[in-house]
C-alpha positions as CSV (number, residue, x, y, z in Angstrom):
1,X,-15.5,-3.2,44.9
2,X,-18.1,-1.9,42.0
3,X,-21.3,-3.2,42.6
4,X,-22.4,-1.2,39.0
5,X,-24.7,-3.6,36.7
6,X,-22.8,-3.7,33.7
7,X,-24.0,-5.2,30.0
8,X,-22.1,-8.4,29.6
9,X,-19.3,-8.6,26.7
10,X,-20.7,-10.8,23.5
11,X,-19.1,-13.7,22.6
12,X,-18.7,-12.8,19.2
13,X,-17.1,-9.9,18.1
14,X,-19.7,-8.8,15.3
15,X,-22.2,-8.6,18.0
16,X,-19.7,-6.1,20.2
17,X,-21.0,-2.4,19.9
18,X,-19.0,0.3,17.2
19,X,-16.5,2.3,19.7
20,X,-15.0,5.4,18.2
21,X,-11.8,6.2,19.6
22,X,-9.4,8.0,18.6
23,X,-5.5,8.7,20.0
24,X,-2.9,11.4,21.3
25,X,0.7,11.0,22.1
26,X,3.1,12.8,24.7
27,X,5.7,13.5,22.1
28,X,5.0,12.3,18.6
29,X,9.2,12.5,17.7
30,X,9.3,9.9,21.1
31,X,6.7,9.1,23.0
32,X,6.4,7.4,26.2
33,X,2.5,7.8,26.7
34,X,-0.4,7.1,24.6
35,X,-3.7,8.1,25.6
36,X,-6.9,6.6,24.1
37,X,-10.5,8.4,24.4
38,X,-14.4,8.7,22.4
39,X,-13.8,12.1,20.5
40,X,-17.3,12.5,20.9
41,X,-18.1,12.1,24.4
42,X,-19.2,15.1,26.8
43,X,-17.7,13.6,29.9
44,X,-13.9,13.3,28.0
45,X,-12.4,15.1,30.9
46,X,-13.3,12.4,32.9
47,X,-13.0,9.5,31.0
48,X,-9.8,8.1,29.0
49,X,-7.1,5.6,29.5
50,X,-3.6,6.5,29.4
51,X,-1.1,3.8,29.0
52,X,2.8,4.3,29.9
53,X,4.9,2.8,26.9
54,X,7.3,0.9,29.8
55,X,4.3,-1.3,30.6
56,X,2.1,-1.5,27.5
57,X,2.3,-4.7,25.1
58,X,1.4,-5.2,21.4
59,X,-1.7,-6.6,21.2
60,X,-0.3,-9.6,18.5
61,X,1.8,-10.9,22.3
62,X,-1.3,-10.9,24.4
63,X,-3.0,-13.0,22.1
């Protein structure tokens, strides 16, 4: 378990702090991962999320 205070997520979304992400695949011809991570950040070694393409969903289905 996490016991790290974290800020709480606004309600609305024009509240919701600018994120700059940006993208990479495994294989742009065919890719089967997709990682997401801030361009900017020092720590970008340490922090990014990589999604498998088996288990990811478009975001229109989740909604």
């Amino acid at each position: 378990m996490n016991s790290e205070k974290r800020t709480p997520v606004p309600d609305d979304a024009d509240d919701a702090p600018d994120v700059e992400l940006e993208w990479l695949y495994d294989d742009r011809a065919d890719p089967s991962e997709l990682t997401i991570f801030s361009p900017g950040e020092r720590t970008l070694a340490t922090e990014w999320i990589t999604v498998d393409r088996s288990v990811a969903r478009s975001l229109d289905s989740v909604r």
